[in-house]
N, C-alpha and C positions, 0 to 999 in steps of 0.2 A: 656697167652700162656704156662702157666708153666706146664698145666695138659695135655700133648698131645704135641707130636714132630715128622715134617714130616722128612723122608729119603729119602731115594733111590725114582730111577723112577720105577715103578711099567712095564708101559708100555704105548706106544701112540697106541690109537685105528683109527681105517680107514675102512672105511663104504664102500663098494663095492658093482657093480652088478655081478663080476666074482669073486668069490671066489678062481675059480681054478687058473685063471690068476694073480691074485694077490699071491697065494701063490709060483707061479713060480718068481713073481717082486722079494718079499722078501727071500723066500728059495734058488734062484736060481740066478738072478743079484746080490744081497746083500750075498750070501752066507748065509743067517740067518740059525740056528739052531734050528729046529722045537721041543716043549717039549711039544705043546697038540694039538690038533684038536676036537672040540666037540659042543653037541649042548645045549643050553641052555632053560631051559622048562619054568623060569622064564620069558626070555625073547624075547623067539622064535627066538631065533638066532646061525646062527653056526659061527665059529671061527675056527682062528689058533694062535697060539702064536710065534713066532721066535724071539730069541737073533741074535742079532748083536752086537758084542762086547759089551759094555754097554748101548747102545739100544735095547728097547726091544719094538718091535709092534706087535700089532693083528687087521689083518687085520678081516673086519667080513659080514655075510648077512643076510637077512630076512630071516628062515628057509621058504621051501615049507611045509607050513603049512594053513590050515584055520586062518582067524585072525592076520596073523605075521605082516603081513600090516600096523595093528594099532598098533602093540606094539614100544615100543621108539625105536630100532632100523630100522625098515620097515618105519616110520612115518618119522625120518631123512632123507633117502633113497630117499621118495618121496617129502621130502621139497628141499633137495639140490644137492640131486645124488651123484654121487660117491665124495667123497670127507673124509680129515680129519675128526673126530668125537669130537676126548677129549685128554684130559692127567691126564693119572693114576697115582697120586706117594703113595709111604708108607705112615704113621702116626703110631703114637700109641694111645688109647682110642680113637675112633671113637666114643662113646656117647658123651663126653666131648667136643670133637669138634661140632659136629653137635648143642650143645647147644651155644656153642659158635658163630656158623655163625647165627645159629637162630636169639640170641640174637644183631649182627650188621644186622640183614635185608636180610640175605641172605637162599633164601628157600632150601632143601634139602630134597630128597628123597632115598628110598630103592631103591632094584634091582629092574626092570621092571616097573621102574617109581612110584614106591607104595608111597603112604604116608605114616606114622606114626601111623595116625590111623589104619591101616589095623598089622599093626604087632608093638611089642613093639622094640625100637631104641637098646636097652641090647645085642638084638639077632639077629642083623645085625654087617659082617665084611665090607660094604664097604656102604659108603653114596656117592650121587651122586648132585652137585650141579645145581639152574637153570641156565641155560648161559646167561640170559638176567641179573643176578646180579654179575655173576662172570667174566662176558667178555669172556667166552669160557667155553664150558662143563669141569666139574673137577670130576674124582671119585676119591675118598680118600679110600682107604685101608688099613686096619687093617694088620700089619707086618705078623703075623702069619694066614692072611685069606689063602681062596682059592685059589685067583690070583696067589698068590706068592708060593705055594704050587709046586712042580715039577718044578719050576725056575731055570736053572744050573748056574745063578747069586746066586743063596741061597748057594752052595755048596763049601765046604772048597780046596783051590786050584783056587779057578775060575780065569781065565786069558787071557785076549784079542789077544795073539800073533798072533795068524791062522789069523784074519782079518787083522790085519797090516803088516804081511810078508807074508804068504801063498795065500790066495783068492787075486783075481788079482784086484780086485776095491782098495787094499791100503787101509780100512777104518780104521782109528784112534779113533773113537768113537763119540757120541753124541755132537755137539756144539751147538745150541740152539733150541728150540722151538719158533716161531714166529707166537705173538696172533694179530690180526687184529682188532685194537680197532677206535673210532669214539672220544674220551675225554684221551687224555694220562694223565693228571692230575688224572681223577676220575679212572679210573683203574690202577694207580700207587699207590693210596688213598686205594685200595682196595686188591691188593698182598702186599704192605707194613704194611699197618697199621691192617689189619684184620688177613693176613696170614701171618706176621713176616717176610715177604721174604725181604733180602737185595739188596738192588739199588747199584749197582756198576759201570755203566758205563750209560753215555746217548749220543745220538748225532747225526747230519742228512746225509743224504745221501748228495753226493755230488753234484746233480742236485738236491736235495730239492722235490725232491718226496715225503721223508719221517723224520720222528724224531722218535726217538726209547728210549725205555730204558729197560735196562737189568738188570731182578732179578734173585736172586740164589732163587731155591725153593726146601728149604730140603737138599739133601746135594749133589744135585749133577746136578742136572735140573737147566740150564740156559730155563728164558724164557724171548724171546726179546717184551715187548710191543708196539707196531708201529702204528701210525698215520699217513698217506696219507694224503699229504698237499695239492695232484693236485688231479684233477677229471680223471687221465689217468694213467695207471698202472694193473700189475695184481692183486693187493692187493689192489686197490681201487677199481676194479670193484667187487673183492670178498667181499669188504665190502659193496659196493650197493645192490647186490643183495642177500647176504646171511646174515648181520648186522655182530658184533664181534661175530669170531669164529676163531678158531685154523685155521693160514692158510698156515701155511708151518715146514714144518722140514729139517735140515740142519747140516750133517755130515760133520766132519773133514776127510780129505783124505789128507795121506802122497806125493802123487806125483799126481798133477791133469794130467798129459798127461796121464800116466799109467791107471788111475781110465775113461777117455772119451778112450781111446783104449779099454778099458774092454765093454763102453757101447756102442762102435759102436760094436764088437764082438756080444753083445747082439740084436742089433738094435734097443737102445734105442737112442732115437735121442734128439739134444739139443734144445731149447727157448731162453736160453740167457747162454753169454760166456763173461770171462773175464779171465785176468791174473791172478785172484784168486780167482774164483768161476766160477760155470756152474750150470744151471735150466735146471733138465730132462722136457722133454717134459709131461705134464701132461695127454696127449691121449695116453699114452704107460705105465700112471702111474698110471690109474685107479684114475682119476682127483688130485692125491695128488700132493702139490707142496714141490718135493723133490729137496735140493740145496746140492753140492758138494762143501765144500770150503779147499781151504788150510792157510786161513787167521786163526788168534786168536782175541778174544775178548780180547780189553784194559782193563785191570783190571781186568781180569778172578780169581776170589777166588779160583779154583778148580786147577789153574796152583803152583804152589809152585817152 
């Protein structure tokens, strides 16, 4: 692990059929601050980027294109529909890495799904992992690539305030990403031991739906691993029908009355509620499963 170290979160991507709707969710409920919109020739697909305090998503879709259909993003699309895609974080030396998952069994490709053989690994800034070995799509990005390029997280100053006091949702920033796994053991086997990520907290829900365990990945990406103990839930049906994949994201908010008054303002409506979290409605959220909490993680490294 000594040749290559991951950082920051890059961004979580989200697969949409509304583009434009989705950039009102993000730009407009979340207050995000939009730093690109563009179309991708690699991989026929357009996008937008928006910071949200220290989250950073891009929402994205099959360009109207001949062909976009079958490229990686259009071919998601039509396997799962609207829905979370991946999670991007930093690294340094992307060859070095890519040699490295090679070498535990984990395949990886270029932009637009390429292999290796089609272009040498030297002259790629970003690898993209398969999700049938990693438990959820992973692109890894070169600190200084593209991505990260026009980022107002890159820039000196950068600071969360306007989310947590000004925009009315209260957002406090990122608290975990939750991957939808089927073996907690082998995919705890696999962000620990392959991707260096630290295990800091584990434990079940209180009705035993679920058991969880939470790595730090890089220096700032909590991602909760989760196993569905019962056949009933919305993360066991997402894992029936979709297998492990990225199945939710879940922001800290300073005041949950204030942040559910902002999303009835919006008419975003709720799923599930409690004294210390709220599930936006996923038909209002372009299928992503967005969670509000004001709880903290036991043991969170990132709290000091």
């Amino acid at each position: 692990m000594a040749t290559f170290q991951f950082g920051l979160l890059s961004q979580v991507i989200h697969v949409v059929d509304d583009l434009a709707g989705a950039r009102q969710l993000y730009g407009g409920v979340f207050g995000g601050l939009s730093f690109y919109e563009g179309h991708s020739p690699y991989e026929l697909r357009d996008a937008s980027i928006f910071s949200i305090g220290n989250l950073t998503v891009e929402p994205m879709s099959p360009s109207a294109t001949d062909g976009a259909d079958q490229m990686p993003v259009g071919r998601f699309l039509g396997r799962f529909g609207p829905h979370l895609h991946s999670i991007a974080v930093n690294t340094t030396n992307v060859p070095a890495l890519a040699e490295h998952l090679t070498e535990n069994g984990i395949r990886v490709f270029g932009p637009g799904g390429r292999d290796f053989d089609d272009q040498p690994i030297d002259d790629v800034t970003s690898i993209y992992t398969h999700p049938r070995d990693s438990h959820c799509l992973l692109e890894l990005v070169d600190f200084g690539g593209p991505l990260m390029s026009g980022s107002p997280r890159a820039e000196p100053g950068w600071e969360t305030t306007y989310w947590q006091t000004d925009h009315p949702l209260g957002s406090d920033g990122l608290s975990h990403l939750t991957v939808a796994v089927s073996d907690l053991d082998v995919a705890t086997d696999f962000f620990n031991r392959v991707l260096g990520c630290e295990i800091f907290h584990e434990g079940a829900t209180a009705s035993g739906e679920r058991v969880s365990r939470f790595v730090l990945f890089g220096s700032e990406t909590v991602i909760e691993l989760s196993q569905p103990m019962t056949s009933d839930g919305r993360m066991s049906d997402d894992l029936v029908a979709n297998g492990e994949i990225l199945h939710s994201v879940t922001v800290r908010v300073l005041d949950l009355e204030r942040a559910v008054s902002h999303l009835d303002d919006c008419r975003i409506g709720l799923v599930e509620r409690s004294e210390a979290h709220v599930v936006l409605d996923p038909e209002k959220t372009f299928g992503a499963v967005l969670t509000l909490t004001v709880a903290g993680i036991p043991g969170d490294p990132r709290k000091v």
